[in-house]
N, C-alpha and C positions, 0 to 999 in steps of 0.2 A: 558434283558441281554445286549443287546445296548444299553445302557440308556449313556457312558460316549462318543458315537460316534459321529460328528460335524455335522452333516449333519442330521435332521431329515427326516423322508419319511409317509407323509401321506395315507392314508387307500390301494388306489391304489399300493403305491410303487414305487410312483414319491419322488423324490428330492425335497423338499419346501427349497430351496436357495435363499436367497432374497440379495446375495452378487452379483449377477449380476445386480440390476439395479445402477446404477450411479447416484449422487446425482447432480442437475442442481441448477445451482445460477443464480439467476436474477438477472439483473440490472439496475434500473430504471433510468429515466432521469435526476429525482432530483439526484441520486448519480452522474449520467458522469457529472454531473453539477460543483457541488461541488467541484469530482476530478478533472476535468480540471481548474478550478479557481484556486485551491493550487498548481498543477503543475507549470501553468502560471507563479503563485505567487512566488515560489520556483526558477525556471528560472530565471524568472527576478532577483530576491537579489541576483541569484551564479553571472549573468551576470555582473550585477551591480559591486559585490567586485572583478572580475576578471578587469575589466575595469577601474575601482578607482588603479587598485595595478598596473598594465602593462602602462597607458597611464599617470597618477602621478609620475613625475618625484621625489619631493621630498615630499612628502604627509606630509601636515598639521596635526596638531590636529583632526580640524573638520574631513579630510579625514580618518585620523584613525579611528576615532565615525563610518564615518559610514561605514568603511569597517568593519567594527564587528557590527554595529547594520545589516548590509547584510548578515554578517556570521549567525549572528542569526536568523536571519528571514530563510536563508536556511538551517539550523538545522532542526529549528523545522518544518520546510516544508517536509524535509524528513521526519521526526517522525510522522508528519500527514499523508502522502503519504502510511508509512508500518502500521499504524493504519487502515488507513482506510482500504486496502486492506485484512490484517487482519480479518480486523472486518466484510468484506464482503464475507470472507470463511470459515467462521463459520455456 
């Protein structure tokens, strides 16, 4: 007659809830490894195209290149950054 109630209760009459344990992520070395390399990596190109556009009085070609190949590179840093985190709370 309770069969559509959430909470089942074994023979006892105890509560079998198993929404109270918390699920733990680990996370190994080789990951802080990785993620701190793409950070780094990341930093560095925002750094870089903040630096090329503020201290470049009248930026060149080549300076143009590579403030966008830095913009790029901190794109896809970010997109590796919410990937991988992501991918480690799963």
């Amino acid at each position: 007659m309770s069969d559509g109630i959430a909470g089942s209760t074994d023979s006892a009459g105890a509560d079998v809830a198993q929404a109270d344990t918390a699920a733990v992520t680990t996370v190994s070395s080789h990951f802080k490894m990785v993620f701190i390399a793409v950070v780094v990596i990341t930093v560095g190109a925002l750094a870089a195209n903040l630096y090329i556009a503020i201290f470049v009085p009248k930026p060149t070609e080549a300076a143009k290149s590579a403030m966008d190949t830095c913009a790029t590179i901190a794109n896809l840093g970010f997109g590796a950054i919410v990937g991988l985190l992501g991918g480690k709370a799963v």
